[in-house]
C-alpha positions as CSV (number, residue, x, y, z in Angstrom):
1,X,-4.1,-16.2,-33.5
2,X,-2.2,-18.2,-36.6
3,X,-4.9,-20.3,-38.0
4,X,-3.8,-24.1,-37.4
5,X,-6.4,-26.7,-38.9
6,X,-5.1,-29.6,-36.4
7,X,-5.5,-27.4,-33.5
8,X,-9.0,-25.8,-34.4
9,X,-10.0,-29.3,-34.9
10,X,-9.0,-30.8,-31.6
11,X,-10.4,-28.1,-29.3
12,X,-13.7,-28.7,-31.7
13,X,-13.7,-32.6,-31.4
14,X,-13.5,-32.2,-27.7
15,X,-16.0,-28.8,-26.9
16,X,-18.1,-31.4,-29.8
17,X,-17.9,-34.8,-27.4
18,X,-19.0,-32.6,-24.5
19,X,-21.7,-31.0,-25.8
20,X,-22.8,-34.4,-27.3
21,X,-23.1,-36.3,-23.9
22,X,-23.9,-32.7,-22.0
23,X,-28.1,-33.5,-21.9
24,X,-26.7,-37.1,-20.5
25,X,-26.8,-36.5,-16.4
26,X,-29.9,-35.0,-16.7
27,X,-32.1,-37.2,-18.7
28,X,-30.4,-39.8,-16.6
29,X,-31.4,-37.5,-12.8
30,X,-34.6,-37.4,-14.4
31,X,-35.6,-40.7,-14.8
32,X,-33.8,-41.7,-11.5
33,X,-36.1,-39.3,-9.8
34,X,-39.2,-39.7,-11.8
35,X,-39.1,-35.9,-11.5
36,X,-38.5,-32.2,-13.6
37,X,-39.1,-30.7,-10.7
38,X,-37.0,-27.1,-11.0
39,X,-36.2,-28.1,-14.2
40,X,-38.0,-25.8,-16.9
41,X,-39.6,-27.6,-20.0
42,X,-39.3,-24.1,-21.9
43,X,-35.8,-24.8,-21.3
44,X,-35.2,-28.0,-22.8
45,X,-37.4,-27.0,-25.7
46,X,-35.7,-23.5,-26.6
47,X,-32.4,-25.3,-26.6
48,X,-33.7,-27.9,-29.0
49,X,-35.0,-25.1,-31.3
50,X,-31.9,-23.4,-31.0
51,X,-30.0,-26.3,-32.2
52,X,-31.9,-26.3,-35.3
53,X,-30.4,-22.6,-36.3
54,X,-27.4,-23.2,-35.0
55,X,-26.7,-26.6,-37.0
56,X,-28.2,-25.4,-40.2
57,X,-25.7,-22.2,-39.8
58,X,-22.9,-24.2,-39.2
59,X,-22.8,-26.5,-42.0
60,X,-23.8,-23.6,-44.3
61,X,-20.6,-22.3,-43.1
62,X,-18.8,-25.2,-43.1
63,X,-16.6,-25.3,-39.6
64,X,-15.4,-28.2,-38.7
65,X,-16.8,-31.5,-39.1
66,X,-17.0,-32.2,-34.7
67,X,-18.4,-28.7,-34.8
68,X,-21.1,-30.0,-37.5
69,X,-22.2,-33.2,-35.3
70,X,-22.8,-31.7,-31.8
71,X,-25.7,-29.5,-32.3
72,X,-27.1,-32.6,-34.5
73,X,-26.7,-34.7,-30.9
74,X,-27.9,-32.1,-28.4
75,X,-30.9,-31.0,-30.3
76,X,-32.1,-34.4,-30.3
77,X,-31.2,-35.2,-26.3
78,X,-32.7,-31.8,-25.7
79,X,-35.6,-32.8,-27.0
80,X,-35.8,-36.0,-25.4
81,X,-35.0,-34.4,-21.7
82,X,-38.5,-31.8,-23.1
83,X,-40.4,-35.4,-23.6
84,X,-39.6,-36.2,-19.9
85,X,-40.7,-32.9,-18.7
86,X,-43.7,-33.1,-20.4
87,X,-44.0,-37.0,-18.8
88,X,-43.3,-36.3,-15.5
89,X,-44.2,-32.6,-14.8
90,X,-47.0,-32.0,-16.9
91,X,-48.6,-35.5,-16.8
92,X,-48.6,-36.1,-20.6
93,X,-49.3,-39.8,-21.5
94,X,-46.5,-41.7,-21.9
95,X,-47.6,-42.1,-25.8
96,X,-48.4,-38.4,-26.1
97,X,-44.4,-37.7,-24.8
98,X,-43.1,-40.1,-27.2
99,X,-45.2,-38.5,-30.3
100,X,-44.2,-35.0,-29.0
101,X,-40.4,-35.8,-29.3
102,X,-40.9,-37.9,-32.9
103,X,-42.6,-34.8,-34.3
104,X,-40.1,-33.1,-33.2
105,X,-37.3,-35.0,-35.0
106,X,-39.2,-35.1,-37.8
107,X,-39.7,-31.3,-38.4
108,X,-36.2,-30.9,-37.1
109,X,-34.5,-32.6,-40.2
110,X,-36.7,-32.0,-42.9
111,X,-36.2,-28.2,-41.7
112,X,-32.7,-28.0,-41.4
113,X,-32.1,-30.1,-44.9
114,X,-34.5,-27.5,-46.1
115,X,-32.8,-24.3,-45.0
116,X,-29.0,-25.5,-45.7
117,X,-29.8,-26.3,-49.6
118,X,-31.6,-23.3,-49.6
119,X,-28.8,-20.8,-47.8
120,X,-26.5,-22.8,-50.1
121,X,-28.1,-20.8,-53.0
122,X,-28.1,-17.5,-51.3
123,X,-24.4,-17.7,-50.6
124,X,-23.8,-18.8,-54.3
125,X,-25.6,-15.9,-55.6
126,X,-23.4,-13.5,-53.2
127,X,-26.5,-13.4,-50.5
128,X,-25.5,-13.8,-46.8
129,X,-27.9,-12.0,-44.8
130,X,-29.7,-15.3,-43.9
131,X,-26.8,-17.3,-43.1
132,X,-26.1,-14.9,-40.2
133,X,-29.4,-14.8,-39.4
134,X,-29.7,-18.2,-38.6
135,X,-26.2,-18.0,-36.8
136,X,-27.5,-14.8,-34.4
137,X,-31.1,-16.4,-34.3
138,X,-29.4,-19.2,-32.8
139,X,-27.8,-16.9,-30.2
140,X,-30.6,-15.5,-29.4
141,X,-32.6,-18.4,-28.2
142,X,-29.4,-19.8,-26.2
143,X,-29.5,-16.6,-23.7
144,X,-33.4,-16.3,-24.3
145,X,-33.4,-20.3,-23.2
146,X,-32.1,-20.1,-19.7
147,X,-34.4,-17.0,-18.4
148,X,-37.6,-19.6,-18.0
149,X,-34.7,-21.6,-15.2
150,X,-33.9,-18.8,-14.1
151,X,-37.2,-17.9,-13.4
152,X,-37.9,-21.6,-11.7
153,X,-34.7,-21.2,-9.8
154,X,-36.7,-17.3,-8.9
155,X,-39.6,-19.4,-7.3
156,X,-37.9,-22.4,-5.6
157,X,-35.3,-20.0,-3.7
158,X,-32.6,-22.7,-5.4
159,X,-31.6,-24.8,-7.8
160,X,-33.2,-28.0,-7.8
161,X,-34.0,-30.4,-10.6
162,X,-31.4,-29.8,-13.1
163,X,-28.1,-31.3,-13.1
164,X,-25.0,-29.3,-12.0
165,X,-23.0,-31.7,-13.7
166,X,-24.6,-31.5,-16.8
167,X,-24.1,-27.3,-16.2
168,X,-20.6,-28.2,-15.7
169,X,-20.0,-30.4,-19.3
170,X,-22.0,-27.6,-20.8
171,X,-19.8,-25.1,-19.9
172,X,-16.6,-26.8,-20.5
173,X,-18.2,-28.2,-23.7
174,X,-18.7,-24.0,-24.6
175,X,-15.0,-23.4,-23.8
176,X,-13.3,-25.8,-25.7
177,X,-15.7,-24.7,-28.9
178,X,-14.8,-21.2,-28.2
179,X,-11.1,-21.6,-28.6
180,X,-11.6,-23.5,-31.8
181,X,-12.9,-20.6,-33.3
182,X,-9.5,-18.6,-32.5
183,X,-7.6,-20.8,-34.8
184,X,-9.6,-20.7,-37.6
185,X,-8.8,-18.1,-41.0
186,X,-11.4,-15.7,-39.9
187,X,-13.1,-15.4,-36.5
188,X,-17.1,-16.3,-36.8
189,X,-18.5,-13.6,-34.6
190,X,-22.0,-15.6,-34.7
191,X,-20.4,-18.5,-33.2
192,X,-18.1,-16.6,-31.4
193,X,-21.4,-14.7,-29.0
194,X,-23.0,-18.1,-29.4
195,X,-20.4,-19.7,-27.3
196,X,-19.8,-17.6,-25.0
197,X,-23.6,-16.8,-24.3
198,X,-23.3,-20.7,-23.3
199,X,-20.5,-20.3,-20.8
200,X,-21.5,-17.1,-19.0
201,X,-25.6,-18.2,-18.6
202,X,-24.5,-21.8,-17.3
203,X,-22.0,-20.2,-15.1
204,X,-24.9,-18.2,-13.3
205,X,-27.0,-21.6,-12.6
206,X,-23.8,-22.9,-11.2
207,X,-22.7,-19.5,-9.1
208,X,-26.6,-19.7,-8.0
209,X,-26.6,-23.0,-7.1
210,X,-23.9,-22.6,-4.7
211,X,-25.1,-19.5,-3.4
212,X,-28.7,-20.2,-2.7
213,X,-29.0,-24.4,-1.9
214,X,-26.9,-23.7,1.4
215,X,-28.9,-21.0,2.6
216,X,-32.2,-23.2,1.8
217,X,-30.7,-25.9,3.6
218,X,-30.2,-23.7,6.5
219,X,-33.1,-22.8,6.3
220,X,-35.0,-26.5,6.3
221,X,-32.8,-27.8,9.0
222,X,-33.3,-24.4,11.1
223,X,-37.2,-25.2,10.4
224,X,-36.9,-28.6,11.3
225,X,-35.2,-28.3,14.6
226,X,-38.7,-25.3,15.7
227,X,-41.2,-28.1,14.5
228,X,-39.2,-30.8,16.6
229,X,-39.3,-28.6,19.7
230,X,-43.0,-27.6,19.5
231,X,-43.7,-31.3,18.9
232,X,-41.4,-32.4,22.1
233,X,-43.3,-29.9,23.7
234,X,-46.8,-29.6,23.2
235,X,-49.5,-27.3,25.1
236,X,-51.7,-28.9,27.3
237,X,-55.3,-28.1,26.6
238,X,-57.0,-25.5,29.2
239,X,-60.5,-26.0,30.6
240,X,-61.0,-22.9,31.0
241,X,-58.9,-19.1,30.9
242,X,-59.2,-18.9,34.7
243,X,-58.1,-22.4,35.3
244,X,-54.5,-21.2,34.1
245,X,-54.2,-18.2,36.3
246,X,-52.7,-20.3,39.5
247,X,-49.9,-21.5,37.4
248,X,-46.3,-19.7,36.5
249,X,-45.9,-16.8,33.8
250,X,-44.3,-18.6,31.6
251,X,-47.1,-20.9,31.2
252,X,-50.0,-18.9,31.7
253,X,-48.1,-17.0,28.6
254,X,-48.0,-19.7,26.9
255,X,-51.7,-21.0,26.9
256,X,-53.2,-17.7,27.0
257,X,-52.4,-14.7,24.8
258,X,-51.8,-11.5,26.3
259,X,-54.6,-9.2,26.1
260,X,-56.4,-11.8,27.2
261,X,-54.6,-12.8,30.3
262,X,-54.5,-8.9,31.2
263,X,-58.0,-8.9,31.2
264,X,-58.9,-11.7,32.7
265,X,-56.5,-10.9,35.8
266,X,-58.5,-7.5,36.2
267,X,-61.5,-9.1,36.2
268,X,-60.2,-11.7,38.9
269,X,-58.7,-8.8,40.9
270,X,-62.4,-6.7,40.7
271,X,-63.4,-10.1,42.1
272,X,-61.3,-10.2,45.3
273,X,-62.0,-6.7,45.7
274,X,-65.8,-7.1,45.7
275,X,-65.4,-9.7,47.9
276,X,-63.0,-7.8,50.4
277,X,-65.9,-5.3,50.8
278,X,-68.4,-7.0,51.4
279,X,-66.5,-8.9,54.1
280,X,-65.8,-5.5,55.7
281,X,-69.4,-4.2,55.9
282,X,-70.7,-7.5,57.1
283,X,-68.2,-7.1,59.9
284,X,-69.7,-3.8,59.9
285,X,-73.1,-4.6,60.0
């Protein structure tokens, strides 16, 4: 496409606001809830990581300045949804949460100040290797990051604990970066698979989500009506296998299993039998 600074800017500004309030619904589910439940930690974490490749890589390369500011925002908010799942999920104190996530701040700046002074030099001295390192690093842990939920979603049979709106903002927030890229001089192809990674992974949890949570709710309610009929109509307890000869098939099927009742009716028919013989030799005798 013909590169147009206004445009690239725009679609970057907005894919840049999305992705900065994306973490949003689900720090805000989480503490609603009190609960990560089906929301993976590695998850949150990975991201977080990620966003420290992915920002150093894009100010090295200088995109846009909307481009610059997002991963700055959704490393932190990733990090802060990790401090909840290590609150709520994995019973870290309170204090221990709260040191977790300022450790992580801290190592987050001082390492991407480090690495874009650093990549600077490189790219002065005609070295670019590690610039796209950092930019396909980046990639890398963005796919890499959703196979631990996808793995949770695996075990629960749906997707529960994370927020299908906050899937939803990501996504859009993926798409509108995306086409930023296509108005630009040159097309960053680091960017470019980093983007996209974003939109096609969410777009599974969301596909997933309304593929599997009907069929589990099915499911429950289908369970739920079997429990409420055994419980409307309990077994009464039998004194004894014989006792529940005399009564219909049904419910002499019911309290007694199978084999059981077989053999229990031939001994009760050996029974009768004994009995008929000896009436007919005493009448005999």
């Amino acid at each position: 496409m013909k590169e147009n600074k206004a445009v690239e800017n725009a679609l970057a500004t907005i894919g840049a606001v999305m992705w900065m309030v994306q973490i949003l619904p689900q720090i805000v589910k989480s503490y609603r809830t009190k609960s990560t439940l089906g929301l993976s930690a590695l998850l949150m974490l990975i991201w977080a990581i990620a966003s420290l490749f992915l920002s150093t890589y894009i100010v090295v390369q200088r995109l846009s300045i909307p481009l610059q500011i997002q991963p700055q925002v959704s490393g932190v908010l990733c990090a802060v949804s990790w401090s909840q799942c290590l609150y709520y999920q994995h019973k870290f104190t309170r204090l221990q949460a709260s040191l977790c996530l300022l450790a992580f701040c801290v190592v987050f700046a001082g390492f991407e100040a480090g690495s874009v002074y650093a990549l600077w030099a490189g790219q002065r001295n005609g070295t670019d290797a590690p610039i796209l390192f950092y930019g396909y690093t980046s990639s890398v842990l963005l796919a890499v990051a959703l196979l631990p939920q996808y793995w949770e979603i695996y075990k629960l049979k749906e997707v529960v604990g994370i927020s299908l709106i906050f899937m939803a903002v990501d996504m859009l927030g993926g798409i509108f970066s995306f086409l930023s890229l296509f108005f630009r001089p040159k097309l960053d192809i680091a960017a470019f698979v980093s983007y996209a990674l974003v939109v096609v992974l969410d777009g599974i949890v969301v596909l997933l989500a309304f593929i599997l949570n009907p069929i589990t709710r099915r499911r429950r309610e289908r369970d739920a009506v079997l429990r409420s009929s055994a419980q409307s109509s309990p077994i009464e307890p039998a004194n004894g296998p014989m006792s529940q000869i005399s009564g219909s098939p049904t419910r002499m099927s019911q309290v007694i299993p199978r084999e059981i009742l077989a053999t229990e009716l031939r001994g009760h028919e050996e029974v009768v039998e004994n009995s008929n013989r000896n009436s007919v030799y005493r009448e005999a005798v």
